[in-house]
SEDODO-497000 format. One line per 8 residues: number of its first residue (from 0); their letters; for each residue y, z, x of C-alpha. Coordinates in pm, whole numbers. Layout:
NUM	A	Y:Z:X | ...
//
This chain:
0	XXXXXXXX	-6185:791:-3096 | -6351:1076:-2878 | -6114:1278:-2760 | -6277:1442:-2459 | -6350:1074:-2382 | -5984:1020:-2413 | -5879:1337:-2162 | -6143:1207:-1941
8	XXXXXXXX	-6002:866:-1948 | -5660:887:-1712 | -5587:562:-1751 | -5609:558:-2118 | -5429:920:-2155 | -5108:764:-1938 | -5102:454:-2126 | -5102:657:-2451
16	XXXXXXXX	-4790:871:-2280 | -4638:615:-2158 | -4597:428:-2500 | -4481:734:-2644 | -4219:792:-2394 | -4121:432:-2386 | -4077:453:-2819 | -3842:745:-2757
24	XXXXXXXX	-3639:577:-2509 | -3648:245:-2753 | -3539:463:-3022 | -3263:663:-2811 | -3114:330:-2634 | -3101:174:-2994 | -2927:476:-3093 | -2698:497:-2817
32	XXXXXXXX	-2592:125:-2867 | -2414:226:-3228 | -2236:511:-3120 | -2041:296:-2768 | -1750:124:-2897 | -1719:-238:-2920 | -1551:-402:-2638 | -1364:-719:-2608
40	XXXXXXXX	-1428:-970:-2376 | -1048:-875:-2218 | -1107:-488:-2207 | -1508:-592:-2039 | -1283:-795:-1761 | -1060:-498:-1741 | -1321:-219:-1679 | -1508:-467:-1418
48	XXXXXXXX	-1114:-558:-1213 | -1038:-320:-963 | -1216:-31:-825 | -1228:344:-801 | -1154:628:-559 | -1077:1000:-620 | -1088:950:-965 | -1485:875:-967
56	XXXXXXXX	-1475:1282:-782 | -1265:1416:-1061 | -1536:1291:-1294 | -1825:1368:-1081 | -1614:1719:-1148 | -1554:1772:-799 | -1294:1793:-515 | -1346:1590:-184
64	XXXXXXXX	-1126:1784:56 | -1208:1545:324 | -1038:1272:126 | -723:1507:144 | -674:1524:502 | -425:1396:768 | -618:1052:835 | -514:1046:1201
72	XXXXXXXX	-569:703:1212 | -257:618:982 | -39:576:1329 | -9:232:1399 | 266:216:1616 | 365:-163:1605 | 364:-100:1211 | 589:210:1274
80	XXXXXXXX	851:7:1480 | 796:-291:1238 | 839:-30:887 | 1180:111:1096 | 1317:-238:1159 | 1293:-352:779 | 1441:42:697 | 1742:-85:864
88	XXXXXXXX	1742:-373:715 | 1747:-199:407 | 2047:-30:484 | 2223:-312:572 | 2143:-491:227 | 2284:-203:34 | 2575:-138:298 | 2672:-516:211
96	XXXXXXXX	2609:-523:-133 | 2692:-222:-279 | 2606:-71:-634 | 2681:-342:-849 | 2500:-489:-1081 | 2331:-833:-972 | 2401:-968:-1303 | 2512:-1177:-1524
104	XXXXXXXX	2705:-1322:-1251 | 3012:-1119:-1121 | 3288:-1163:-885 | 3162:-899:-663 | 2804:-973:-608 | 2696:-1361:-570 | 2326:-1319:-674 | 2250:-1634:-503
112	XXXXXXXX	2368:-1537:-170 | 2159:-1217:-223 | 1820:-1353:-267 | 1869:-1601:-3 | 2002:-1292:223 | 1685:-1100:127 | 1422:-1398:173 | 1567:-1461:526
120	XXXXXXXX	1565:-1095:597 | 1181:-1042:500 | 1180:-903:173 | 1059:-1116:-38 | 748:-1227:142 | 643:-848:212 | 333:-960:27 | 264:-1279:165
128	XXXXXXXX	24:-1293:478 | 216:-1402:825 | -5:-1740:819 | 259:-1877:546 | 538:-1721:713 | 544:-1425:530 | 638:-1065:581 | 334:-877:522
136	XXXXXXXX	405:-524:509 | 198:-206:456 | 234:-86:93 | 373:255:214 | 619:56:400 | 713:-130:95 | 679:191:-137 | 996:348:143
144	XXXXXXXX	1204:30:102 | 1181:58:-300 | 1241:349:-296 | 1579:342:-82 | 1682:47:-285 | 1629:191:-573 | 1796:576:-498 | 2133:339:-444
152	XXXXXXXX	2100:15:-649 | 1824:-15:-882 | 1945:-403:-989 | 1856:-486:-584 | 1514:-298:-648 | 1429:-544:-896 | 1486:-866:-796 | 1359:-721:-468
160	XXXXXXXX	1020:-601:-642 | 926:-837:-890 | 859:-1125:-623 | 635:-860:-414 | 430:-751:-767 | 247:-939:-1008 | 307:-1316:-990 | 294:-1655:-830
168	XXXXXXXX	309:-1499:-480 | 29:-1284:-552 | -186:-1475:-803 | -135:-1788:-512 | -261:-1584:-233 | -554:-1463:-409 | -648:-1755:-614 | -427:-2077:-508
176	XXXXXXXX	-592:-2398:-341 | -458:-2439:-6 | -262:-2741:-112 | -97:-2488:-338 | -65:-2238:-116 | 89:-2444:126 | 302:-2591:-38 | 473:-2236:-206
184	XXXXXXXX	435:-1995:12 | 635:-2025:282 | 917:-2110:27 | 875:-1813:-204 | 860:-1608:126 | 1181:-1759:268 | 1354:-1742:-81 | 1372:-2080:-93
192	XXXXXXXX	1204:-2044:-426 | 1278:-1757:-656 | 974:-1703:-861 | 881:-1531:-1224 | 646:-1508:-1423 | 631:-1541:-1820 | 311:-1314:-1989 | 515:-1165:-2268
200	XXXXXXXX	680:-1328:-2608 | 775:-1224:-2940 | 392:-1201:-3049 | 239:-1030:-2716 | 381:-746:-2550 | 197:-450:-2451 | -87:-640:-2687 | -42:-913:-2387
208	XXXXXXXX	-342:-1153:-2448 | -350:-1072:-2845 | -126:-1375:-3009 | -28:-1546:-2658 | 99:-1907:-2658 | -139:-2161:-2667 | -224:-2444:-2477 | -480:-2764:-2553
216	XXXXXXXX	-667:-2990:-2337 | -557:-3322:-2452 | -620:-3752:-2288 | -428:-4021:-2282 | -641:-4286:-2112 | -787:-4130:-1845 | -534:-3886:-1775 | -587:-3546:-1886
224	XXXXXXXX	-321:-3283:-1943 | -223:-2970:-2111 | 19:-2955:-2393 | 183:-2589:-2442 | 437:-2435:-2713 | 575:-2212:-2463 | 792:-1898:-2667 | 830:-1643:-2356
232	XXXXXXXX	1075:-1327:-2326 | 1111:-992:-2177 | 1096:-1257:-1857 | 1266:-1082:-1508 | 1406:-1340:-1291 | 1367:-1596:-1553 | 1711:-1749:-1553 | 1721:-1760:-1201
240	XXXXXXXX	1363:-1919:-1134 | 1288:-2237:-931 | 879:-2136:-970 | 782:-2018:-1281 | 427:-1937:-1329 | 307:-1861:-1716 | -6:-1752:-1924 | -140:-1889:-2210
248	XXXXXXXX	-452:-1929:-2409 | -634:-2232:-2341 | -830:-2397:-2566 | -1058:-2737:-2543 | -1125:-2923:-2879 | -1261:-3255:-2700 | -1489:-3057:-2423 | -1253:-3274:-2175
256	XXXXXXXX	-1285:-2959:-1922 | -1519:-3072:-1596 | -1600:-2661:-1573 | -1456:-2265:-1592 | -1406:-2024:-1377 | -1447:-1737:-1744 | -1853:-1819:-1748 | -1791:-2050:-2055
264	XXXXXXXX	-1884:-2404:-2026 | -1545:-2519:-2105 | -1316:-2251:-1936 | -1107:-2140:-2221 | -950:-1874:-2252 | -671:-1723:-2115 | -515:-1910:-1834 | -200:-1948:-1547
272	XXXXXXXX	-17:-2208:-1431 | 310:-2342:-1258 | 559:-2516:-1326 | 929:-2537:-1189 | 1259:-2495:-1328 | 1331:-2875:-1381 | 950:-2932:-1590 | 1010:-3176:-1884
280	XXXXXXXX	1097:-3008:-2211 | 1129:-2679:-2032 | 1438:-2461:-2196 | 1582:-2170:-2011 | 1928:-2134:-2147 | 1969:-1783:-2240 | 1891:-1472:-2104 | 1830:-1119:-2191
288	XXXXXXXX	2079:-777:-2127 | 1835:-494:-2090 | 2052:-200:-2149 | 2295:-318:-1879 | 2053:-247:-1563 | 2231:-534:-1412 | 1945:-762:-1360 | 1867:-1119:-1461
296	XXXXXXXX	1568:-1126:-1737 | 1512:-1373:-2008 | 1334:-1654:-2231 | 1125:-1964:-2132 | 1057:-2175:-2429 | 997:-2552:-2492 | 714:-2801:-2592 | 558:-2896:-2217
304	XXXXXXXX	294:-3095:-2083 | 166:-2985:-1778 | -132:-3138:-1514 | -478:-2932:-1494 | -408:-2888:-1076 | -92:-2720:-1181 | -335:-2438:-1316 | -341:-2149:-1039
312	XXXXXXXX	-679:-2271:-852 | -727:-2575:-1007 | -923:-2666:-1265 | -1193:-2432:-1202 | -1029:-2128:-1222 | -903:-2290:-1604 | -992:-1957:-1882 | -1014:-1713:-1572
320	XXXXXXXX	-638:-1555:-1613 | -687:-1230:-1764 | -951:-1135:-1432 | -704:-1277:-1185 | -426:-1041:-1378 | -597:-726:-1419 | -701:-787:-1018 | -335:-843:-922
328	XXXXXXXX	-166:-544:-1133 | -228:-292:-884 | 126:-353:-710 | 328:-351:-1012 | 179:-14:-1144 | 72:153:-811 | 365:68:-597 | 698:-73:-774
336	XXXXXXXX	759:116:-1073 | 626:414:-941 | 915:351:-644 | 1125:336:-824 | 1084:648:-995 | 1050:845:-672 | 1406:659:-546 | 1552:769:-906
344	XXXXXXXX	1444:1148:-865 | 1512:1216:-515 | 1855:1088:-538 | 1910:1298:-874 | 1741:1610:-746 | 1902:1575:-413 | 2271:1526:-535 | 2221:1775:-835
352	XXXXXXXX	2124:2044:-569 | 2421:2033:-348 | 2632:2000:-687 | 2549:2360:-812 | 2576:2543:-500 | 2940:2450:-506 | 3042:2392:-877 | 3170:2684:-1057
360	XXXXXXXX	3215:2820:-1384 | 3238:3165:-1514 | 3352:3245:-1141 | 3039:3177:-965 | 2856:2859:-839 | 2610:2770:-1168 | 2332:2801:-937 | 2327:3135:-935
368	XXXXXXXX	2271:3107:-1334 | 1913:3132:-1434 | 1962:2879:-1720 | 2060:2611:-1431 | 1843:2710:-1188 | 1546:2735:-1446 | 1659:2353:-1527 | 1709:2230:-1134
376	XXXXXXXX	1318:2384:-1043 | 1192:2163:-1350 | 1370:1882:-1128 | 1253:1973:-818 | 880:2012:-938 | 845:1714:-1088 | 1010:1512:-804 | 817:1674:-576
384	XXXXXXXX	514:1587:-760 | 650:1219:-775 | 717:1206:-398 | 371:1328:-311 | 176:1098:-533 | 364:815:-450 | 276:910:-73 | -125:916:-137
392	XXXXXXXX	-128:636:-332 | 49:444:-105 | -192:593:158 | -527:503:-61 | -371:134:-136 | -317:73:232 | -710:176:306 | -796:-112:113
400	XXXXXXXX	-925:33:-186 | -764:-46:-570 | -807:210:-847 | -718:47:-1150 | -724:431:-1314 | -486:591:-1055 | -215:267:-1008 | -241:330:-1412
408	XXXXXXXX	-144:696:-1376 | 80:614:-1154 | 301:397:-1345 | 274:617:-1629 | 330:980:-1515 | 594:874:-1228 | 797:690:-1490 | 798:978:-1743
416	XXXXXXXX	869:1240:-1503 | 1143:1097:-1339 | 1317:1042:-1720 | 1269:1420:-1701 | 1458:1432:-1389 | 1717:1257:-1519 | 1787:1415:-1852 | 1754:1774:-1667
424	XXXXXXXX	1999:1667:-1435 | 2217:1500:-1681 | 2235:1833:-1870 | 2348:1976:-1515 | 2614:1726:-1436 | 2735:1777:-1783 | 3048:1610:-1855 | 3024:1414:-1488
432	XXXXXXXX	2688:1239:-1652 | 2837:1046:-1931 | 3195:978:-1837 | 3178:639:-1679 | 3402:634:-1344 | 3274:655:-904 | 3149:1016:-966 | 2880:955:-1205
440	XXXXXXXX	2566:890:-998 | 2383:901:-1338 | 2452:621:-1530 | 2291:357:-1321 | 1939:529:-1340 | 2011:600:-1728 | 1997:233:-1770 | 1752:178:-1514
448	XXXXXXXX	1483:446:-1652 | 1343:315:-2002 | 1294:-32:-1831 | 1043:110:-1630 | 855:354:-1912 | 820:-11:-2116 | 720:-283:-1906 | 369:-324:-1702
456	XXXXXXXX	219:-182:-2044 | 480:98:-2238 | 377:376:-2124 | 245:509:-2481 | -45:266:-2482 | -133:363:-2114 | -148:699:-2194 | -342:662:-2529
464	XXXXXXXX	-573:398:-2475 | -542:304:-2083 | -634:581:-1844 | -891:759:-2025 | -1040:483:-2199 | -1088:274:-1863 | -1155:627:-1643 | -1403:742:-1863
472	XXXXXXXX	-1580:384:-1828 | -1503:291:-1467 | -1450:616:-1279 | -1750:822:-1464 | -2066:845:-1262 | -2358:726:-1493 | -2148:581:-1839 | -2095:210:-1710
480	XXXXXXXX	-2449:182:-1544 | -2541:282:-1906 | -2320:88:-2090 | -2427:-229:-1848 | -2823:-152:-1907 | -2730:-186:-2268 | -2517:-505:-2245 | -2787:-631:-2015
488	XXXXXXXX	-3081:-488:-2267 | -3244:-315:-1923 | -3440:-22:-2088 | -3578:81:-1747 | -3251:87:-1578 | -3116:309:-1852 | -3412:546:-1873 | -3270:648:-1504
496	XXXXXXXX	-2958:648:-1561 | -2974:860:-1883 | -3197:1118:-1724 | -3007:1144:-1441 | -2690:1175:-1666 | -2875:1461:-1849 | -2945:1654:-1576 | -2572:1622:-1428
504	XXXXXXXX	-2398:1714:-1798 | -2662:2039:-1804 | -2588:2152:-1415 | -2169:2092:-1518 | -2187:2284:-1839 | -2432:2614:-1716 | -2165:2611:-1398 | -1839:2638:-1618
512	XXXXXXXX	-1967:2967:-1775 | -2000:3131:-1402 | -1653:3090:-1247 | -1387:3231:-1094 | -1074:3221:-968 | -978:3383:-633 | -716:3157:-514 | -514:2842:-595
520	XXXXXXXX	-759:2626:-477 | -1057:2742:-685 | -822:2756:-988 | -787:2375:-920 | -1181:2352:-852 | -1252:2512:-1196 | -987:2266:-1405 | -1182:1978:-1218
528	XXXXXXXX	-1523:2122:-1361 | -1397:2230:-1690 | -1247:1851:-1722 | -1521:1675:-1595 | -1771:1865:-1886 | -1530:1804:-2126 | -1549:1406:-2045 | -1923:1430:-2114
536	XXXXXXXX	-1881:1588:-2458 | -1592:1375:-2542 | -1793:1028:-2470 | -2002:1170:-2744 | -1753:1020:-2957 | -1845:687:-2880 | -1555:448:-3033 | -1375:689:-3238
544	XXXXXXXX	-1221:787:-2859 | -1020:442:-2931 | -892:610:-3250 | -893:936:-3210 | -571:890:-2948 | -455:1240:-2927 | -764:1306:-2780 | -752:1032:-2572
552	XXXXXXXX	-420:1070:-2465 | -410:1495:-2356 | -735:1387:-2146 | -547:1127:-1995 | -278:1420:-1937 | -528:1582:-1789 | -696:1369:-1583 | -339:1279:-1439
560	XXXXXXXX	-256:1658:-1360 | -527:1717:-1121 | -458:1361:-922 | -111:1500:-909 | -251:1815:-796 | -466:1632:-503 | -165:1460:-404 | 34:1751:-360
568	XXXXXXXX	-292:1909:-144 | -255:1558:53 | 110:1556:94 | 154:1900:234 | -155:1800:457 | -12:1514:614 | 349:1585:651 | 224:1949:820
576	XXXXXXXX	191:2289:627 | 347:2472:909 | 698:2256:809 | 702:2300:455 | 623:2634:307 | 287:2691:124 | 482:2860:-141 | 616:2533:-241
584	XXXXXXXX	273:2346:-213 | 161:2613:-436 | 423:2642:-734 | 348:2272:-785 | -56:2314:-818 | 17:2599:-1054 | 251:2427:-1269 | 12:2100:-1304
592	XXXXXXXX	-300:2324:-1357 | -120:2540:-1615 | 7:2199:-1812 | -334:2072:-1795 | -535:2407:-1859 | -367:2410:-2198 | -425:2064:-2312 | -755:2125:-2223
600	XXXXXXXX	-801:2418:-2496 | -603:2180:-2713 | -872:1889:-2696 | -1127:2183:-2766 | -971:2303:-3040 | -931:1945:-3184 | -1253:1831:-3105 | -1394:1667:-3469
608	XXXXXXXX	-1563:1874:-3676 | -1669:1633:-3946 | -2056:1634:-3929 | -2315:1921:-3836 | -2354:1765:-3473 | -1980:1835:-3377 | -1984:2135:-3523 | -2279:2252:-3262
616	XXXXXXXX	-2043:2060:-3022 | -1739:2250:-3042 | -1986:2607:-3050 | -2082:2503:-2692 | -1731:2367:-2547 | -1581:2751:-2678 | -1657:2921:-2369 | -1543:2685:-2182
624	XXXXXXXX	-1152:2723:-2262 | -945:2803:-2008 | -778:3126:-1957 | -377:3090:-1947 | -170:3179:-1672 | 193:3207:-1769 | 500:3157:-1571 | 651:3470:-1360
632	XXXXXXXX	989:3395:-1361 | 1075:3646:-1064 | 837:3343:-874 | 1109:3054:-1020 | 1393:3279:-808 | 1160:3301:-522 | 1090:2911:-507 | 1512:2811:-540
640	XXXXXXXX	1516:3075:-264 | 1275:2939:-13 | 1440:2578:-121 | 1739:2660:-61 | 1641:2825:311 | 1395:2568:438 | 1595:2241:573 | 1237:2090:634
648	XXXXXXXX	1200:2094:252 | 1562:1960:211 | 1460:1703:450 | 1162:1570:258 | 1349:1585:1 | 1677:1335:86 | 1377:1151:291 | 1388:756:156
656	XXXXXXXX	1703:714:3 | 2065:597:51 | 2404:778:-63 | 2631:651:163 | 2969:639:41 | 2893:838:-309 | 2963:1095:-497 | 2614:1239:-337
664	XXXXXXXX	2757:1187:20 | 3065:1403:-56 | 2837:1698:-211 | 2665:1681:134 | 2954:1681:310 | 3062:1989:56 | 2728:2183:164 | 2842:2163:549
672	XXXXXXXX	3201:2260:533 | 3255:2681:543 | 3410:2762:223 | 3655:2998:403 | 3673:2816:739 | 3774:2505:607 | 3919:2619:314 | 4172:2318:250
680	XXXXXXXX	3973:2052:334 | 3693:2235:133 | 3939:2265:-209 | 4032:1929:-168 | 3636:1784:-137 | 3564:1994:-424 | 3843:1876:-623 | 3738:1468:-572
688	XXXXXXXX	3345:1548:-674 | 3463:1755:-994 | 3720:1462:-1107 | 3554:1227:-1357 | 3688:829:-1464 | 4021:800:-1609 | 4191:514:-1753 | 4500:405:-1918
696	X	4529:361:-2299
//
């Protein structure tokens, strides 16, 4: 061929271009399709339930301040007067109820008379919408009442949150026929029905679809029905259920199915139904103790045959259960557990700070010790920290939106923090803490507090496998448009998105070598870029991320710290800088950005090194670590100090929860009597909160 002919030719020379650009794309997109990790048909529903908010900034490595602001329009008043009527209410409930356990069955609480007290007072239908006579409430209204219950009786939290989280309320309001949502939701919402619902058994927990009971389409005549082997546990409210809804895997021999909701033409697969307590061959006859928490959980097992319009949506919506979860477990992981946390450490935090202004040993009041006080700050931080997120989330729930990552963070690091809470506090509280009698406030939430680390997915595979895995293929900018031109074999669609991914890796790695950091904010600016570059060189691991957990699991750390971070930035926003000091909005950014600046040199540092590409890999992430910052502990005095001397902070603080009558309420009382005013009536306080349980041989 002439090749001045062929310069000449334009049409000719772009063809000729364009097949060699289109052969490296081929060759890249095949090449790209080795190194993504295989993904189930459960984990594909997972990553396409839910949505994204901040989180899709933080990978875009980037802080939207406007997102952080007082939204003005948060002030509904009716809601306000409507949240303050049910706060009362509230109060009332625990006034009349107390702190003991709910069960097994006791003389002092009937747990009978308390759900039908709570449905007829509103809290059980807080999810259900008014047009079925429910209660509908704002989640940040919900998140307060939680939270109280929970700060004072964490067995009245949970049989007050499990009907408001993942179940047949929620899975019928989103999914139910109207027949079925007719006929159950005014009931559940009145407490005429108690509801729960059985996922888990002895061969699915966390692993909740992997070796699920299963269920088969079978005829007699012309009737068709389901036959299941149902072997449930770990189920709360079980043994006090009238509606129980349960999952199973369900499978179609014959092809008797009329149609699926899954995409496959005979809709198996995983799948929900209900039943009630009285169903043919149903057993619920025993029920489980976890660690004495004082609520009712247990089995559902039996051989039962059930009708196809008992499935949740009908028929059609038969092999469609795992979407309909992962679209429903927002409330469980964004709101309940993580209210419960935030009730556990305020109460904690609040009571342990009144105890050791007052408590004394060696002389002096044990706050004035640096070992205590270093102890109570690691408290306050992290309740703090839970306080505030549980605030935005509620906030960025309430707008409508629901980020699968972030309710996943939620769950995980509110959970784990509070334990920390605890067991600092516990150290505090010493010999109080583990001698059972009215002046422990401890024991309760000891019990309470691995309950909530384990269920909703323990939080060890949330951490490993969970919030990284799904951020980095939800939340990330361009790796799920990529991942979906692959699945959909689009090579135009991911020639864009590649190149556009290029670019946006190079610009985020040249501006981590130029940065700086002037203030606190910037410091929190530069962890978001540093993270977000690290996420691009990270995906380069393709499936060995799913392995490779420790890596998975510090970037998961990280990603968590600087949500925590915002939330703190959104917290101090909204509830007014010029009442809280700065200094405290501060310590807490510092503290999250100095736990996640060194994880981040630890994933660097770990980064594989077992071929010549990785090698070149970790060369280029080097300058990137982070510089560390450590502690000044003449700054941990300065923080107790301005706590101590701020009542606004104090305020915020005891803000949500319910002490009345406790231990907690006498250590008030002890903080507003003068020592040497008062003195008897002072001695003699001091000498009730200080005794601890004695009884008779």
């Amino acid at each position: 061929m002439n090749i001045k002919y062929l310069f000449h030719n334009k049409f000719i020379l772009f063809k000729l271009l364009f097949l060699i650009n289109n052969n490296m794309y081929s060759r890249l997109f095949n090449n790209v399709k080795k190194i993504i990790p295989k993904i189930s048909q459960t984990e594909l529903i997972a990553l396409k339930s839910g949505g994204v908010s901040i989180d899709r900034d933080i990978f875009s490595g980037k802080i939207n301040y406007n997102k952080l602001k007082k939204n003005q329009n948060d002030n509904n008043q009716s809601d306000d007067n409507h949240s303050c009527d049910m706060i009362e209410k509230t109060k009332l409930i625990l006034q009349k109820y107390g702190e003991s356990n709910v069960y097994p069955l006791n003389n002092k609480i009937n747990i009978n008379n308390l759900m039908e007290e709570l449905g007829n007072m509103g809290f059980l239908g807080m999810i259900i919408d008014n047009k079925f006579d429910g209660n509908r409430l704002s989640i940040s209204t919900q998140s307060k009442i939680l939270t109280m219950m929970a700060s004072y009786n964490p067995s009245i939290a949970v049989v007050t949150m499990v009907p408001n989280s993942l179940g047949p309320g929620e899975l019928l309001q989103h999914y139910g026929t109207e027949k079925q949502k007719n006929m159950y939701l005014p009931k559940l919402a009145s407490g005429k029905l108690i509801p729960c619902f059985g996922l888990t058994g002895p061969h699915n927990g966390s692993d909740a679809t992997g070796n699920i009971d299963v269920g088969i389409v079978k005829k007699i005549g012309e009737n068709r029905y389901i036959e299941i082997e149902l072997n449930k546990r770990y189920i709360t409210l079980a043994p006090i259920a009238d509606l129980i809804g349960i999952a199973f895997n369900l499978k179609d021999p014959d092809n008797l199915l009329k149609t699926g909701g899954n995409g496959s033409p005979s809709g198996t697969g995983i799948s929900l139904a209900l039943i009630d307590k009285n169903h043919p061959g149903l057993i619920k006859e025993t029920y489980h103790n976890p660690n004495n928490a004082g609520f009712p959980n247990g089995t559902l097992k039996g051989k039962i045959q059930i009708d196809l319009e008992q499935i949740i949506g009908g028929e059609k919506m038969a092999g469609n259960g795992w979407q309909m979860l992962m679209e429903c477990l927002a409330v469980g992981r964004g709101v309940s557990l993580p209210a419960s946390a935030n009730g556990t450490s305020k109460a904690i935090t609040y009571g342990i700070y009144n105890y050791i202004k007052h408590r004394e040993q060696f002389k002096i009041e044990i706050g004035n010790m640096q070992g205590v006080r270093e102890k109570f700050l690691e408290m306050f931080y992290n309740t703090w920290v839970i306080q505030s997120s549980v605030a935005f989330t509620s906030h960025i729930l309430d707008s409508g939106a629901v980020p699968s990552v972030l309710t996943a963070i939620m769950k995980q690091q509110t959970t784990e923090r509070a334990r920390k809470v605890l067991l600092n506090g516990m150290d505090i509280y010493a010999g109080s803490a583990i001698c059972v009698g009215p002046n422990n406030f401890f024991t309760k939430f000891y019990n309470s507090s691995p309950i909530g680390i384990t269920v909703e997915g323990s939080n060890t595979l949330t951490r490993s496998l969970i919030i990284f895995g799904q951020g980095l293929n939800k939340s990330h900018p361009y790796i799920y448009s990529i991942f979906d031109a692959i699945q959909t074999n689009d090579l135009n669609k991911f020639k864009k998105e590649f190149n556009s991914m290029v670019l946006f890796c190079t610009k985020l790695y040249f501006s981590n070598l130029f940065i700086n950091n002037n203030n606190r904010f910037s410091r929190l600016e530069n962890l978001v870029k540093k993270y977000a570059n690290l996420v691009n060189f990270v995906a380069l691991m393709g499936g060995k991320i799913k392995s490779d957990q420790m890596i998975s699991g510090h970037m998961a750390d990280i990603l968590s710290n600087i949500y925590l971070a915002e939330s703190v930035i959104w917290y101090h926003n909204t509830k007014g800088n010029n009442d809280i000091p700065v200094e405290i909005r501060d310590y807490c950014i510092d503290k999250l950005c100095a736990e996640a600046e060194m994880k981040i040199n630890l994933v660097i540092n770990n980064y594989p090194t077992n071929n010549y590409y990785n090698n070149i890999i970790k060369l280029l992430l080097k300058p990137t670590l982070c510089k560390i910052k450590y502690d000044n502990f003449r700054n941990e005095n300065m923080i107790y100090n301005t706590i101590n001397n701020n009542e606004n902070v104090i305020k915020l603080l005891k803000e949500d929860i319910f002490y009345e009558n406790t231990v907690i309420e006498d250590l008030e009382m002890l903080s507003k009597l003068n020592k040497d005013k008062h003195k008897d009536l002072y001695n003699k306080l001091y000498n009730k909160v200080i005794s601890v349980g004695e009884y008779k041989i």
